[in-house]
Z-matrix of the N, CA and C atoms (Angstrom, degrees):
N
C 1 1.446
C 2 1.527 1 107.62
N 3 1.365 2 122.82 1 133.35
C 4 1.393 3 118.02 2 166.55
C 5 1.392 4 129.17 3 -90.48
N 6 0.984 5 122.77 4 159.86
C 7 1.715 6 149.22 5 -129.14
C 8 1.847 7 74.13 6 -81.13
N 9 1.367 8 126.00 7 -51.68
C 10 1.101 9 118.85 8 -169.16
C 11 2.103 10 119.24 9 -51.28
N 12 1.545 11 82.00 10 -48.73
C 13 1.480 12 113.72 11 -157.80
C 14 1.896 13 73.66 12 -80.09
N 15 1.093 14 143.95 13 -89.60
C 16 1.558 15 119.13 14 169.07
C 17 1.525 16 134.41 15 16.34
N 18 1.600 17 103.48 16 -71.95
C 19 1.337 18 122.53 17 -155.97
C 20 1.562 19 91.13 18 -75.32
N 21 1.683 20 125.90 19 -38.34
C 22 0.954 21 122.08 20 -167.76
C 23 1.621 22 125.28 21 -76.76
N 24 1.120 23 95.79 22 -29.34
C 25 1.444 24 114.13 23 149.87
C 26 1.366 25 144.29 24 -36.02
N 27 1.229 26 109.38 25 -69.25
C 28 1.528 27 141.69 26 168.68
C 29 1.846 28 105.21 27 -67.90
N 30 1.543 29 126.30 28 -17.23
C 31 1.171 30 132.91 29 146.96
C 32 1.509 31 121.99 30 -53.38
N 33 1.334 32 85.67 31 -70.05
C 34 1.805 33 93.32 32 171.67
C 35 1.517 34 121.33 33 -51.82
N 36 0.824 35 109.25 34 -44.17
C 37 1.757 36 119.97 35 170.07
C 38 1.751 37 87.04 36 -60.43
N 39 0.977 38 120.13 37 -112.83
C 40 1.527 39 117.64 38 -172.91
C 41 1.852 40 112.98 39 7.12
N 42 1.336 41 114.38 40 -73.24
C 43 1.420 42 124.28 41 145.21
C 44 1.388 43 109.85 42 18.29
N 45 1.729 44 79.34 43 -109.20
C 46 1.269 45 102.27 44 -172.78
C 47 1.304 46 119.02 45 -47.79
N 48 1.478 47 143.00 46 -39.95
C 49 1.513 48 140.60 47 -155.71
C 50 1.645 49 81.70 48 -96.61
N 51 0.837 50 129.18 49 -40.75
C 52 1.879 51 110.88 50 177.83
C 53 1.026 52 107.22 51 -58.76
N 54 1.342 53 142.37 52 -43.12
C 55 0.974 54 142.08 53 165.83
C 56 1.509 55 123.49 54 -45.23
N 57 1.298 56 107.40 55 -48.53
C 58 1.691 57 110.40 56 -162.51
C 59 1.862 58 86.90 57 -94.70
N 60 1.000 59 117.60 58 8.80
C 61 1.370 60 125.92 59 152.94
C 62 1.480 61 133.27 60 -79.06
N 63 1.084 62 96.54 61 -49.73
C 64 1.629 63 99.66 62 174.09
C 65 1.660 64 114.06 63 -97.03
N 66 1.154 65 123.56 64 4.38
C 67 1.551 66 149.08 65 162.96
C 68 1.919 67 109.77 66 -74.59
N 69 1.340 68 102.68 67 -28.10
C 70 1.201 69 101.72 68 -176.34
C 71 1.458 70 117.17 69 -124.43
N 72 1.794 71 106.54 70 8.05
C 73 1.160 72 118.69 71 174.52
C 74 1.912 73 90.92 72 -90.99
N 75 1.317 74 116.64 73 -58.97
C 76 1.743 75 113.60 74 -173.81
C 77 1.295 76 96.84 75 -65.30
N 78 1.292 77 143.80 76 -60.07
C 79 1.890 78 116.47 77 161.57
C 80 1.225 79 121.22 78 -13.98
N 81 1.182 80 129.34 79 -52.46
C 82 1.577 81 131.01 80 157.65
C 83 1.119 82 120.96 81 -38.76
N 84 1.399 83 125.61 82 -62.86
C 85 1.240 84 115.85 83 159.34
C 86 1.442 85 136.17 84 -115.64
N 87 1.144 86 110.68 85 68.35
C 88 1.654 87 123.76 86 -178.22
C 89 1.340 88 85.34 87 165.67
N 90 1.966 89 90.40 88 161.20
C 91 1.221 90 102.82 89 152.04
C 92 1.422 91 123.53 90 -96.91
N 93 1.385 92 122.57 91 120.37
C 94 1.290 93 105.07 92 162.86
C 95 1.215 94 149.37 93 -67.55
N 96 1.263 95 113.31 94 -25.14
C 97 1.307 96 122.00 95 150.00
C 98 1.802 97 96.39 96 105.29
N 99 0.798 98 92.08 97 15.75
C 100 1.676 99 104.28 98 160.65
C 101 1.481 100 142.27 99 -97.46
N 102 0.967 101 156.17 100 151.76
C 103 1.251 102 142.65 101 -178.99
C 104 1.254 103 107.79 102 -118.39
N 105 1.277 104 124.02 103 168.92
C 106 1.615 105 139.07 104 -150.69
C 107 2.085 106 99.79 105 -60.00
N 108 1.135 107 80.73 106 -62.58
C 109 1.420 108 91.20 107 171.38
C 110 1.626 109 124.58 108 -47.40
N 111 0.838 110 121.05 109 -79.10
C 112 1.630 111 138.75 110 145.15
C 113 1.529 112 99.68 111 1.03
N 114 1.030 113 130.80 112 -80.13
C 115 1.335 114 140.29 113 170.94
C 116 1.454 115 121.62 114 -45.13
N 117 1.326 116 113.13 115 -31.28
C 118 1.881 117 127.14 116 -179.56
C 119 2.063 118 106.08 117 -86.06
N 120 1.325 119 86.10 118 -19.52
C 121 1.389 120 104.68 119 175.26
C 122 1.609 121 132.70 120 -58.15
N 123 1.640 122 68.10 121 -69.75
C 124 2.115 123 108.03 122 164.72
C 125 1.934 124 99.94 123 -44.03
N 126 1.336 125 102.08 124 -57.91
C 127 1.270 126 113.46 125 -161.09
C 128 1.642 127 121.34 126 -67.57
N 129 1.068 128 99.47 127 -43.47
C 130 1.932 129 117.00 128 153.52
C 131 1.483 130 97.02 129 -36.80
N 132 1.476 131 123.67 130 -62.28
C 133 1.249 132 114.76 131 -143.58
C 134 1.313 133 96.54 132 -79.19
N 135 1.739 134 114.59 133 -48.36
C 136 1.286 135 104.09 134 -164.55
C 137 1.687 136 124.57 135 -80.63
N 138 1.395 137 97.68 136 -13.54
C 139 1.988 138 100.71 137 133.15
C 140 1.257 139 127.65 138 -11.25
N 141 1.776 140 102.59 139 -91.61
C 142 1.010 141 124.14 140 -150.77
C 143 1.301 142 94.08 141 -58.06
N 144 1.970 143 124.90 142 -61.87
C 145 1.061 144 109.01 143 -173.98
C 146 1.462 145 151.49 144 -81.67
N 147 1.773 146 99.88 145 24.89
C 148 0.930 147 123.62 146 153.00
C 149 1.464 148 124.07 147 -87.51
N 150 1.420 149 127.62 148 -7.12
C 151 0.953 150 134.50 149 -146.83
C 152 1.666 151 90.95 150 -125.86
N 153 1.311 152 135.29 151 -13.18
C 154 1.189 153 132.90 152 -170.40
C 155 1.902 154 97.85 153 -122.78
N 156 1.369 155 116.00 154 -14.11
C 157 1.197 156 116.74 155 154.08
C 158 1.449 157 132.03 156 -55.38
N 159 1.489 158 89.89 157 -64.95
C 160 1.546 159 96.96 158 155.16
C 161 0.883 160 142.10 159 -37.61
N 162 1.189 161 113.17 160 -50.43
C 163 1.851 162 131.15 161 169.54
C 164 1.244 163 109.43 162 -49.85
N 165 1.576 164 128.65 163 -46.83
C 166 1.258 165 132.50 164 174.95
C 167 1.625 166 128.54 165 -93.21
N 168 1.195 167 105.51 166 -22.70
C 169 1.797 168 98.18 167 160.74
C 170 1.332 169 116.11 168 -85.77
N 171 1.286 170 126.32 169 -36.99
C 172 1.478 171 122.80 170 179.27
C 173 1.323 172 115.50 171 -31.91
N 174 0.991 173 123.52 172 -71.94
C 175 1.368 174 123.51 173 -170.65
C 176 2.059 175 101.25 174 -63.77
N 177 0.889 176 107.87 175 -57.65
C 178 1.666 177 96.35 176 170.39
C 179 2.003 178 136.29 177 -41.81
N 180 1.244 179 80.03 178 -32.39
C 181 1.768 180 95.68 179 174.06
C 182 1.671 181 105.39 180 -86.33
N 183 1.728 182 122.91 181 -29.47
C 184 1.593 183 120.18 182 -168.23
C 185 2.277 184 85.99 183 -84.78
N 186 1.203 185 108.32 184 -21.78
C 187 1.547 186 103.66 185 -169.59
C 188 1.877 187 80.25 186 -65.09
N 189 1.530 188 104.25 187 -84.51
C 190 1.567 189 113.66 188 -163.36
C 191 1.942 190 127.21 189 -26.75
N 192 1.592 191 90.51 190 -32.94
C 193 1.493 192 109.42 191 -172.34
C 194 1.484 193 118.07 192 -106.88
N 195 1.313 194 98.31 193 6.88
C 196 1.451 195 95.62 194 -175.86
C 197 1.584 196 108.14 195 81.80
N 198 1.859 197 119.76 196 -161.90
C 199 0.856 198 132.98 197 161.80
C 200 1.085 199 114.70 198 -123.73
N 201 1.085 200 133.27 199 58.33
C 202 1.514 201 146.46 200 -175.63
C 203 1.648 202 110.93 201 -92.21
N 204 1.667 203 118.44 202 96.64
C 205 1.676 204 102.16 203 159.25
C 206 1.123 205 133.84 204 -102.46
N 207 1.527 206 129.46 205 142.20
C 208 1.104 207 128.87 206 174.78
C 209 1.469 208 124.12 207 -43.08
């Protein structure tokens, strides 16, 4: 797997668990009106399209910024 196809990955994961983070912080207070599932759903998706974002700006932001790491 490449470092790219990696990074983009491990985005989507990021994603998603922020997500199913703050999904279960307003469950706390409210109902959302969702069910367990429903929510694992949401989270797939908003994965993926974090995860296919990545894939496609990465390389556009390392062109603009150089390769400079902290």
């Amino acid at each position: 797997m490449s470092p790219r196809t990696r990074s983009a990955l491990l985005w989507g994961l990021v994603g998603a668990m922020a997500f199913l983070v703050l999904a279960q912080g307003y469950r706390l207070l409210a109902s959302l009106g969702l069910d367990t599932l429903a929510l694992v759903g949401v989270a797939v998706v908003v994965g993926g399209v974090t995860t296919l974002l990545a894939y496609v700006v990465e390389p556009r932001l390392l062109r603009l910024g150089g390769n400079e790491q902290c």
